[in-house]
C-alpha positions in Angstrom: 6.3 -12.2 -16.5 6.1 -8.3 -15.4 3.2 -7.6 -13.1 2.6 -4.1 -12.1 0.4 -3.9 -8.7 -0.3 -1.7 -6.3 -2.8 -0.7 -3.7 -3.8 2.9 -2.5 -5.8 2.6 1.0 -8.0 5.6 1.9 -8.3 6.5 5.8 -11.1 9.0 6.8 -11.3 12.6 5.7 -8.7 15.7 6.9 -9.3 19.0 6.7 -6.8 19.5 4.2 -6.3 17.6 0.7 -3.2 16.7 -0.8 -1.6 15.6 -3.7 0.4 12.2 -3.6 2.6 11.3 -6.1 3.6 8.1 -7.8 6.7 7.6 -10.0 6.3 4.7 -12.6 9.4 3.5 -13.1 12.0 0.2 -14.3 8.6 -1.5 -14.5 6.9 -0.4 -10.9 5.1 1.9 -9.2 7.2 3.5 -6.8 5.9 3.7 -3.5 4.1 0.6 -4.3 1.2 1.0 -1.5 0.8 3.9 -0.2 -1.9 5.2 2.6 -3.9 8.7 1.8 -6.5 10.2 3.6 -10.0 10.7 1.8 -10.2 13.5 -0.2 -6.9 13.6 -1.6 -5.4 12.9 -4.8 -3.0 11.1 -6.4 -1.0 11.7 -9.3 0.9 9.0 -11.5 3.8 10.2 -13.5 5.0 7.7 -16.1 9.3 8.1 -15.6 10.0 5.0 -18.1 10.8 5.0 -22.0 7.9 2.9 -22.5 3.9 3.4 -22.9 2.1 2.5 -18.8 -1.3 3.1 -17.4 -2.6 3.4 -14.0 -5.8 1.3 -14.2 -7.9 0.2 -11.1 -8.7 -3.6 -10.8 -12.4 -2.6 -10.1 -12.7 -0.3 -13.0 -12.8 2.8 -10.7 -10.2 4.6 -13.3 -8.2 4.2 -16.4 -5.9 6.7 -17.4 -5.4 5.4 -20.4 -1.7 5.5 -22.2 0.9 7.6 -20.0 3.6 7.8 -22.3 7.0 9.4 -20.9 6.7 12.7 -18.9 3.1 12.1 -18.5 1.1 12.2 -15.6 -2.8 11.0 -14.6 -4.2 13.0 -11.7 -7.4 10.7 -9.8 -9.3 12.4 -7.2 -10.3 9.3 -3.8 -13.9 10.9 -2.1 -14.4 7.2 -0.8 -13.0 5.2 1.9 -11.6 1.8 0.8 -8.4 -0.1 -0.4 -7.7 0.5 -4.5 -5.5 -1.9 -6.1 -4.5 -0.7 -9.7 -2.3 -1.5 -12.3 -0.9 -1.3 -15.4 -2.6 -2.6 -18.6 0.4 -3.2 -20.9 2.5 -5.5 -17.8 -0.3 -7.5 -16.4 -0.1 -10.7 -17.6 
């Protein structure tokens, strides 16, 4: 069984927003969790030979099929803990 998890948890707002990135890669998300501050965004870049997607649990986001050298860019406004995954290795 492969199982592709992660969570993204979103502390208050900055003044400044940045971009986060998140390397899918030998079957993970690398970091796996990660903290941002709201208002940033963060951008999933599929490193692996086969098809992934970044897909929130709740339905938040999908980005569909990332297939290699691809990336998904997903603005957070709100405050809150986002686990995701990836459709193709959740079983």
């Amino acid at each position: 069984m492969i199982l592709l998890i992660a969570v993204i948890s979103i502390s208050p707002i900055v003044a400044i927003s940045s971009v986060h990135n998140i390397s899918i890669q030998g079957f993970s998300f690398t970091p796996v969790g990660i903290v941002i501050n709201q208002g940033d965004s963060v951008r999933w870049t599929n490193n692996d030979a086969v098809l992934h997607t970044s897909t929130n649990d709740q339905g938040v986001w999908n980005s569909g099929d990332l297939a290699t050298g691809q990336s998904f860019l997903w603005p957070f406004d709100s405050i809150g803990a986002f686990a995701y995954h990836c459709i193709h290795h959740l079983t």
